[in-house]
TILOKE-201400 format. One record per residue (C-alpha): residue in three letters; x, y, z. Coordinates in nm, 3 decimals. Layout:
BEGIN
{'ALA',{X,Y,Z}}
...
# end
This chain:
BEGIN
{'UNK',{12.124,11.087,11.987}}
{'UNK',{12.050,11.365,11.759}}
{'UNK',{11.680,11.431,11.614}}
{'UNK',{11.728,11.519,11.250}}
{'UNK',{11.442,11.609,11.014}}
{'UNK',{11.582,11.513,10.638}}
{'UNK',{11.440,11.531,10.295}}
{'UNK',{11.623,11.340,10.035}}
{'UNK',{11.491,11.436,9.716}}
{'UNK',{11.569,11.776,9.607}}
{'UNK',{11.608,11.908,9.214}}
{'UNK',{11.766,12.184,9.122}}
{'UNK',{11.608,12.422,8.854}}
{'UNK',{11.896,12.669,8.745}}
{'UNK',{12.275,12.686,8.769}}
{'UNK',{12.404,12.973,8.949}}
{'UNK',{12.465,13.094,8.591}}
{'UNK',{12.100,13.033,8.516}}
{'UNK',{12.103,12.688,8.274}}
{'UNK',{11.850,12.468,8.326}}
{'UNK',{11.920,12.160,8.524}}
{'UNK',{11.566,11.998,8.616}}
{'UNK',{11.351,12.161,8.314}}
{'UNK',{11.053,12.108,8.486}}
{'UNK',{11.206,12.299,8.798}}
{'UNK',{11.140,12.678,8.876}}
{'UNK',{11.391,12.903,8.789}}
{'UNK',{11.366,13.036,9.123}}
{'UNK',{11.500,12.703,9.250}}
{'UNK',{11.909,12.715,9.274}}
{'UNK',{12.115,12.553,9.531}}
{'UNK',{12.148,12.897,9.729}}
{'UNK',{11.741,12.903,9.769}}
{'UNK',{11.723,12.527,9.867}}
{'UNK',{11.965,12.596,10.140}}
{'UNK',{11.791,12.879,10.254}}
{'UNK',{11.449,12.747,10.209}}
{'UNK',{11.527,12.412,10.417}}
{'UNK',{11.705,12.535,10.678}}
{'UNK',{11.556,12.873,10.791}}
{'UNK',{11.205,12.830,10.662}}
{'UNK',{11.123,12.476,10.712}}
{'UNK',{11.325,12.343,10.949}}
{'UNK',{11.524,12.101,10.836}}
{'UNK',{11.850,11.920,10.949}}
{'UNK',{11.958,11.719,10.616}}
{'UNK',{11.852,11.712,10.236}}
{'UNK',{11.956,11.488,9.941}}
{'UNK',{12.022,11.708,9.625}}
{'UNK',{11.957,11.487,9.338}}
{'UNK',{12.123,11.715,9.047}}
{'UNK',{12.472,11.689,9.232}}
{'UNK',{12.640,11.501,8.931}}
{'UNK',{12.594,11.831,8.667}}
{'UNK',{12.931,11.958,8.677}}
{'UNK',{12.832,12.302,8.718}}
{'UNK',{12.631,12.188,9.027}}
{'UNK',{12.967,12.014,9.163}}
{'UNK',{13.123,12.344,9.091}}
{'UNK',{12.902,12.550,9.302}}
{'UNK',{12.923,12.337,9.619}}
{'UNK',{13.324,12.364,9.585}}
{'UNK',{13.236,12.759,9.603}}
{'UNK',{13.112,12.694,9.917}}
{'UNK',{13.339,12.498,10.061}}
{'UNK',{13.647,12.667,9.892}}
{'UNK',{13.471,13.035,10.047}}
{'UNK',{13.429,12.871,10.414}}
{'UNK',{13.069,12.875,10.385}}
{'UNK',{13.071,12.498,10.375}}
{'UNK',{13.298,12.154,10.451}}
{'UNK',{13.282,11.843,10.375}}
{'UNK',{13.225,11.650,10.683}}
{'UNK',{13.415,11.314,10.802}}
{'UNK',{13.118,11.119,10.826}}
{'UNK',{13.015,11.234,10.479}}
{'UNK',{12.795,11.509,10.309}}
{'UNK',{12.876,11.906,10.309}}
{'UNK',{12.786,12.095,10.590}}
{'UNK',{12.645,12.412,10.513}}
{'UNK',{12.511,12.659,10.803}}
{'UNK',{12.297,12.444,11.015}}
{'UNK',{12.256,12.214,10.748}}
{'UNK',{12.412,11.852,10.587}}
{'UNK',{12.365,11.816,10.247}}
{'UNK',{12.419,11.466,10.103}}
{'UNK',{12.543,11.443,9.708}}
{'UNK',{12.275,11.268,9.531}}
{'UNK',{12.142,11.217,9.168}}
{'UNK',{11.853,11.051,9.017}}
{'UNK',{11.884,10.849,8.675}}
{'UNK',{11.636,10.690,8.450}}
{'UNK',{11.676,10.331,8.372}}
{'UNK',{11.573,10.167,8.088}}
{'UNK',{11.741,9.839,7.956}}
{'UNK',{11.642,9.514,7.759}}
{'UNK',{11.488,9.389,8.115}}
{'UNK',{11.303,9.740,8.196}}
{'UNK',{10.921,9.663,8.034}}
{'UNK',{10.933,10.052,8.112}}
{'UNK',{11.145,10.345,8.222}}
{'UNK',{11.268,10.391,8.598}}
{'UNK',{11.400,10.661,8.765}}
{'UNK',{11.633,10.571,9.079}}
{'UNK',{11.838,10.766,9.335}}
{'UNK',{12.223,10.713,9.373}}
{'UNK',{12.390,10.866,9.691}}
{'UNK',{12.770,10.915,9.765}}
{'UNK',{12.942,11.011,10.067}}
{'UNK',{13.133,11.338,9.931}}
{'UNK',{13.222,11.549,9.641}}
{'UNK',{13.530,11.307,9.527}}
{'UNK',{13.351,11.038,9.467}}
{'UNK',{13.031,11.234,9.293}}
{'UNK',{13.281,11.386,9.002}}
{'UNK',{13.399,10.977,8.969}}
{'UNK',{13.085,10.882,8.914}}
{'UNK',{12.970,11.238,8.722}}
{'UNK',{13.232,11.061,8.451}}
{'UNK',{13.106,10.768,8.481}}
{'UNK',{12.799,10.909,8.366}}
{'UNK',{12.895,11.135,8.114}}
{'UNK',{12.992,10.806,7.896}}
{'UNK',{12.685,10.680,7.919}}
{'UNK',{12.440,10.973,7.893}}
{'UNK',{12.371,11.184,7.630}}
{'UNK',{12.357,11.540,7.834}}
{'UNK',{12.542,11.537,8.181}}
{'UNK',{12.435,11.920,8.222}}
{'UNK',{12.048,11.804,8.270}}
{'UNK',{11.820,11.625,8.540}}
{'UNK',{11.704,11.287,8.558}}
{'UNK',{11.834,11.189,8.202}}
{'UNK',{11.847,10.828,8.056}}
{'UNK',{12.182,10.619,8.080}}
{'UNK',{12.242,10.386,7.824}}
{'UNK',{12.355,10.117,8.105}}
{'UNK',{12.258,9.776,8.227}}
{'UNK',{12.004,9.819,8.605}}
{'UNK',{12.252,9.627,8.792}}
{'UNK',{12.574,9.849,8.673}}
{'UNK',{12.436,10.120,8.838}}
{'UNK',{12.384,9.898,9.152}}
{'UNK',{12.709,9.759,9.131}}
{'UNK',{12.875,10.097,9.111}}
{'UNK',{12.686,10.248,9.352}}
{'UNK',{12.817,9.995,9.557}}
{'UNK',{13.193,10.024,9.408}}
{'UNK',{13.170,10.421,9.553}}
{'UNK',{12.957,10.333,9.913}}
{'UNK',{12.709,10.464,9.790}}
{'UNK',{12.327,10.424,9.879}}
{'UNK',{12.060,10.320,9.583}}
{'UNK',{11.695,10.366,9.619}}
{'UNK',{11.422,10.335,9.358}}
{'UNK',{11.221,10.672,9.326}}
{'UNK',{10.865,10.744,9.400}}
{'UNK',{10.793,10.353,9.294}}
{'UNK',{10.453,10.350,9.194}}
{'UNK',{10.390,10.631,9.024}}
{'UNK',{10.243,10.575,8.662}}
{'UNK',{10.487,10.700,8.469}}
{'UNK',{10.876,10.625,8.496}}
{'UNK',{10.885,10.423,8.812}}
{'UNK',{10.993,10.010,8.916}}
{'UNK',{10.609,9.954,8.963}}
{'UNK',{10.440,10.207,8.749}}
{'UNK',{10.594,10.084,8.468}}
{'UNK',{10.934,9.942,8.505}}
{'UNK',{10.830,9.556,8.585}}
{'UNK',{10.516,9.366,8.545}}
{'UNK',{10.514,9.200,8.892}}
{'UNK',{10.902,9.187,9.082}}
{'UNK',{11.143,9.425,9.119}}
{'UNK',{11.387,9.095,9.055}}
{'UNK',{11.267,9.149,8.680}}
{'UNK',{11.527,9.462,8.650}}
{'UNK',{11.722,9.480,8.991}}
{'UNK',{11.957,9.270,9.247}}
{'UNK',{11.727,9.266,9.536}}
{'UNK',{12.062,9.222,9.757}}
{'UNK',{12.159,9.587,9.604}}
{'UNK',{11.924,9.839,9.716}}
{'UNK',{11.888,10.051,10.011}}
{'UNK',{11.559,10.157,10.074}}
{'UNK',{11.250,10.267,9.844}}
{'UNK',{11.143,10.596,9.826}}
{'UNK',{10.728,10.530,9.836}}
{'UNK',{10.626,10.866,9.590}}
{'UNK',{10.314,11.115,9.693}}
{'UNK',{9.992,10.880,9.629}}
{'UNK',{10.120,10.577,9.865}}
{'UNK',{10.226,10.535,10.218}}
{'UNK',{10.364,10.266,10.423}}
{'UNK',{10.009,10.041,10.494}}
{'UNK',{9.975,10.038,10.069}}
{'UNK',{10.339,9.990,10.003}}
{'UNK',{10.323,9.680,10.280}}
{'UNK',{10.079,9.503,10.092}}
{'UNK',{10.359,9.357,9.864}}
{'UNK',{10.550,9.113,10.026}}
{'UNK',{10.904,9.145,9.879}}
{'UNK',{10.908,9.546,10.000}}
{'UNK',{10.937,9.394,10.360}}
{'UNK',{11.299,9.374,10.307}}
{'UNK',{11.349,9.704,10.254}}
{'UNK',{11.303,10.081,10.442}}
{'UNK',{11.072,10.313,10.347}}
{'UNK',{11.166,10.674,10.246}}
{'UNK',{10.922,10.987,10.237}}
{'UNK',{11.072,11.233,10.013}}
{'UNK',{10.949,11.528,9.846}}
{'UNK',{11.087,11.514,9.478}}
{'UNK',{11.047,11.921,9.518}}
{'UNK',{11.033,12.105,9.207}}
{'UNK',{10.974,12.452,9.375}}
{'UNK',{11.109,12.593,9.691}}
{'UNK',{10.788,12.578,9.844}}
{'UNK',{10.758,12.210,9.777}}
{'UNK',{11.077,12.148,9.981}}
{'UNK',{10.966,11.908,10.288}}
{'UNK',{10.591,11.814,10.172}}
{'UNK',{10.710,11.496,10.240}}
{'UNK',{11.066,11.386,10.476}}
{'UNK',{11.102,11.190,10.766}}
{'UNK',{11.266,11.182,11.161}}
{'UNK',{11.612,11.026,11.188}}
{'UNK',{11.784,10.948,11.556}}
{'UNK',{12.128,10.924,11.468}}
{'UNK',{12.447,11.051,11.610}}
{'UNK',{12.526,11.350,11.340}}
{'UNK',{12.332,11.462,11.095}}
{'UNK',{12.598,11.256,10.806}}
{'UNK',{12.585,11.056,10.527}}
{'UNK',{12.724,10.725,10.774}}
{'UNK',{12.457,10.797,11.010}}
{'UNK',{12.193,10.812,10.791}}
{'UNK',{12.304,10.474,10.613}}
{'UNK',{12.316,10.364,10.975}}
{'UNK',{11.968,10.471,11.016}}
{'UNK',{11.862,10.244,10.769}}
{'UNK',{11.987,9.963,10.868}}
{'UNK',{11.907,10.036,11.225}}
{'UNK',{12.248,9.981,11.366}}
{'UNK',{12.362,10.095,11.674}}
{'UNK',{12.020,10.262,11.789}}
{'UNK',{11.993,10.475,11.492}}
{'UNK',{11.683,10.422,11.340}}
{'UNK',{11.388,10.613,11.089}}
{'UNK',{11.097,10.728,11.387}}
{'UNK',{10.841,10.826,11.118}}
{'UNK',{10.765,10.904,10.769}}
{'UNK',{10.548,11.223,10.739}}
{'UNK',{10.407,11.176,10.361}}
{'UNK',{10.082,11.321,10.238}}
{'UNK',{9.778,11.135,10.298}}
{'UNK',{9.807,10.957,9.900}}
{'UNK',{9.453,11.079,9.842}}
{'UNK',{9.600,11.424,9.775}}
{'UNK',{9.911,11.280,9.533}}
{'UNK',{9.849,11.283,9.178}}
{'UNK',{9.809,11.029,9.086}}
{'UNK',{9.629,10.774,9.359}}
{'UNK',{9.292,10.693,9.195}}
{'UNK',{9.258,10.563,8.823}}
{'UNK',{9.179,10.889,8.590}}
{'UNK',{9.020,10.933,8.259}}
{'UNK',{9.227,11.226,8.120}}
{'UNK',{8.915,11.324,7.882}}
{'UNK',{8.676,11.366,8.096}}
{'UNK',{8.848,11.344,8.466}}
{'UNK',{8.635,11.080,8.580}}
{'UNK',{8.776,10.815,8.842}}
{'UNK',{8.682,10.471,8.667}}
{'UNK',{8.796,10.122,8.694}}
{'UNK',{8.962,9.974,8.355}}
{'UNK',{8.925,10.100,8.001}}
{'UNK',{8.746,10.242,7.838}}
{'UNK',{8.609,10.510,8.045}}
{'UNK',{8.240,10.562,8.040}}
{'UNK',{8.282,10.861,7.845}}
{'UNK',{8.425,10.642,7.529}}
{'UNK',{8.834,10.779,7.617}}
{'UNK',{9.109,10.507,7.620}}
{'UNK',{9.302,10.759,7.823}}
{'UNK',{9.312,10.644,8.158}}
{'UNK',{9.596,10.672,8.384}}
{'UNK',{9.606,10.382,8.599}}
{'UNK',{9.621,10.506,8.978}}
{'UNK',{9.885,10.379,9.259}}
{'UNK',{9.609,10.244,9.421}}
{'UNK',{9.496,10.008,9.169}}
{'UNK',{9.835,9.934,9.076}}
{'UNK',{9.923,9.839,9.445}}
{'UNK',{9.600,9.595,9.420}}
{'UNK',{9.718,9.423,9.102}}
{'UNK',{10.042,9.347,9.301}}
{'UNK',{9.905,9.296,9.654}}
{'UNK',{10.071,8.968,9.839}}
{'UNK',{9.991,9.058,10.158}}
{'UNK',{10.227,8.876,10.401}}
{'UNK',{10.238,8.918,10.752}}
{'UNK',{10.359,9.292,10.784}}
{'UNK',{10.694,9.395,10.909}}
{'UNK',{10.707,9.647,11.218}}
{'UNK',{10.718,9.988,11.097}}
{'UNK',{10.791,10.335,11.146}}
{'UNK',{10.483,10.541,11.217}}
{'UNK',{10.369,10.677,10.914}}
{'UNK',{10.235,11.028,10.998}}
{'UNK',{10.014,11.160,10.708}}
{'UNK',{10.110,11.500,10.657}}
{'UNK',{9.900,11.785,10.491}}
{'UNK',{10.137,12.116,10.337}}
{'UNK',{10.026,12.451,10.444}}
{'UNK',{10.039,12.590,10.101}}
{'UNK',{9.739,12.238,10.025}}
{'UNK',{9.535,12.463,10.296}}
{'UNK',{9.270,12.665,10.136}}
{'UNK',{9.306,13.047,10.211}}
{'UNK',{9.707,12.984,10.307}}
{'UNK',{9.911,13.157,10.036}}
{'UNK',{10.233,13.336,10.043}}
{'UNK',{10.140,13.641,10.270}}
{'UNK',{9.934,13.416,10.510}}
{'UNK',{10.271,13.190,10.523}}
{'UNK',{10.539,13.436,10.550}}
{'UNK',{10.315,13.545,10.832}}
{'UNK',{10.292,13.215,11.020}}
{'UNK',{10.716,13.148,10.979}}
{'UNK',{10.771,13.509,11.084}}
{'UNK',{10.565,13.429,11.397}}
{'UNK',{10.677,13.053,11.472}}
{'UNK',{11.001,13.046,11.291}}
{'UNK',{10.959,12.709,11.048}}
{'UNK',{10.648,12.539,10.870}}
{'UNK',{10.800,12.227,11.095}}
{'UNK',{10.690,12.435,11.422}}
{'UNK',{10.329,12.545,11.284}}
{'UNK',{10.274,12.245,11.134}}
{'UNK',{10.333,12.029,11.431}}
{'UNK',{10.373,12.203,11.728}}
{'UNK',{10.241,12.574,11.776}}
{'UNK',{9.929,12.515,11.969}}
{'UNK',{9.540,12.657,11.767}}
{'UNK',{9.511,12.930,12.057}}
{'UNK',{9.868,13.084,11.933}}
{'UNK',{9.813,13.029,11.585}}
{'UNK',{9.481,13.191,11.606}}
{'UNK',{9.650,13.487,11.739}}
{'UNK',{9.852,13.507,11.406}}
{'UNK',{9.581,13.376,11.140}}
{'UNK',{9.204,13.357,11.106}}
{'UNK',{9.066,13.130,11.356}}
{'UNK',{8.954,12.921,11.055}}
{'UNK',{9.265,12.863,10.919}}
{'UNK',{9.399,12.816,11.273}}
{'UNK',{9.093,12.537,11.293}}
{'UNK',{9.248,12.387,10.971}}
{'UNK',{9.574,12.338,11.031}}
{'UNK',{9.505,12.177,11.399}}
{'UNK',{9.269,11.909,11.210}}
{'UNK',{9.519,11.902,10.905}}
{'UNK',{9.800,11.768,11.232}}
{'UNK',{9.502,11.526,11.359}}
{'UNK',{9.437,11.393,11.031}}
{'UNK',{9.084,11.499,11.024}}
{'UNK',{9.036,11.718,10.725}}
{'UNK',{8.786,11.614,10.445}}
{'UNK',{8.990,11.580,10.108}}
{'UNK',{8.918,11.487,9.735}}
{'UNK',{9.116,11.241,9.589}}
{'UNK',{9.384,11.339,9.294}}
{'UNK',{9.435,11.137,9.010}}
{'UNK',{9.544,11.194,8.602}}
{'UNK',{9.822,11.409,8.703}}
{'UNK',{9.634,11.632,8.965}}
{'UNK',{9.637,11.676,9.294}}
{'UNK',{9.385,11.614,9.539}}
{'UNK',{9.282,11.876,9.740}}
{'UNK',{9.145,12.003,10.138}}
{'UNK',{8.784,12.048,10.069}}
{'UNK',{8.753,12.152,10.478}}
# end
């Protein structure tokens, strides 16, 4: 069995030609950067590219291949260096059973089937070219044709606030919008983790996914998980899933949800953490937080055995650790995997201040102090 380190949600920023895919996304982040950024700086093994149904996008990955620098693989996804990358795409739902937009994650096997479904798209969404756009389409079509192509579908980041099955999407069951036979796995989002998510009794069903939902290159793996599978491929990780044949997920490494954005209930006018509305301060502009939301939904069942969840803590969320101080760990210890999990204090020491060495080592133990995000900002290492 193989050990493969994978994360699944991946936009891109710019074409190759520099149009905007994900407008949110730095310019700085193009499919040549991910692929360098996963494989030789974090460490990496697989990673889901969620833009993969913009033509142009489709275009550049048949460079590679077409230029030896990539193939498709048997099992499914592209192999590219020392890396898989799996053809994905995230869409936002919103039909007469949605009380509120969705955004959900479609995987296909190869490049063949991605163009089929590209055109599917196209005839149902008003700009192909652009990330994460709305299709004018019925929940369980895009189930059903995920299916139709072997694909995988996964809800994204599912409680967050805004544009997510439990943020806003349904008022108590997924069964409101979606064919609970139909989908895959849930991808849990920044400000939850599996002992929150577990509280609601029709998740049992289902895997759990850690994914970053990177924006940035340096974003790339803040959250990802451990596979055992045979190959690093698209039928191995579908395998994985289902836990067939001794493939299985052996952890989720997510941030600890008190640094996502959104994990306590905010007042956006005065940044308070309240309970209910108003706020204190007068301001009807309160973001309800994951953890609140989780409450209101909470039907605690007995809990399924899980995959350890390992809370996880970015080097760049370190205070003092910025670009120089990072280049300067990877050119040491080769990937943020190594120093973030395995280079012991004494060696890092050697490299950094032995403060930051200090942090890091109780960043891996989970013992660092944090403040808790919420309103659309991160929390944050306070030491």
């Amino acid at each position: 069995m193989f050990d493969c380190y994978a994360d699944f949600h991946i936009h891109i920023g710019r074409t190759r030609s520099g149009k905007a895919v994900k407008i949110t996304g730095s310019d700085t982040l193009t499919l040549t950067s991910i692929l360098t950024e996963a494989s030789e700086r974090k460490g990496l093994n697989m990673i889901g590219i969620i833009d993969c149904h913009v033509p142009e996008i489709i275009g550049e990955i048949e460079a590679l291949i077409q230029s030896d620098e990539g193939f498709e693989l048997e099992g499914g996804g592209i192999k590219v260096g020392n890396l898989t990358l799996i053809p994905g795409t995230e869409i936002e739902i919103y039909d007469e059973n949605c009380n509120g937009p969705i955004h959900v994650l479609v995987y296909l096997p190869d490049l063949t089937r991605m163009k089929h479904f590209s055109d599917w798209l196209s005839g149902r969404m008003t700009n192909i070219t652009l990330s994460s756009q709305r299709i004018y389409e019925n929940a369980v079509a895009v189930q059903n044709k995920a299916r139709e192509l072997d694909g995988l579908f996964i809800p994204a980041h599912i409680f967050t606030p805004f544009k997510s099955l439990y943020g806003k999407g349904v008022v108590k069951s997924l069964t409101e919008v979606l064919d609970p036979k139909k989908i895959d796995a849930v991808e849990l989002g920044l400000s939850s983790n599996t002992w929150m998510a577990d509280q609601i009794e029709e998740l049992h069903a289902y895997p759990f996914l850690t994914n970053s939902d990177a924006h940035s290159t340096p974003k790339i793996a803040r959250e990802y998980q451990h596979l055992r599978i045979e190959s690093p491929t698209f039928k191995e990780w579908n395998k994985a899933l289902r836990g067939e044949g001794g493939r299985k997920i052996v952890s989720n490494y997510g941030l600890d949800p008190r640094l996502g954005k959104y994990h306590e209930t905010t007042c956006l006018n005065c940044g308070r953490k309240v309970i209910g509305t108003p706020c204190t301060c007068g301001s009807s502009q309160v973001v309800k937080g994951v953890s609140n939301r989780i409450q209101e939904l909470s039907t605690i069942g007995k809990r399924p055995a899980r995959p350890p969840y390992i809370h996880h803590v970015p080097l760049d969320f370190i205070p003092g650790i910025g670009p120089k101080t990072l280049d300067r760990l990877l050119d040491y210890f080769g990937t943020e995997m190594n120093v973030l999990h395995r280079t012991e204090e004494k060696d890092l020491a050697s490299v950094v201040s032995p403060n930051h060495a200090r942090l890091i080592v109780l960043a891996r133990k989970g013992e660092l102090s944090l403040k808790e995000g919420g309103g659309g900002t991160y929390g944050k290492v306070i030491g």
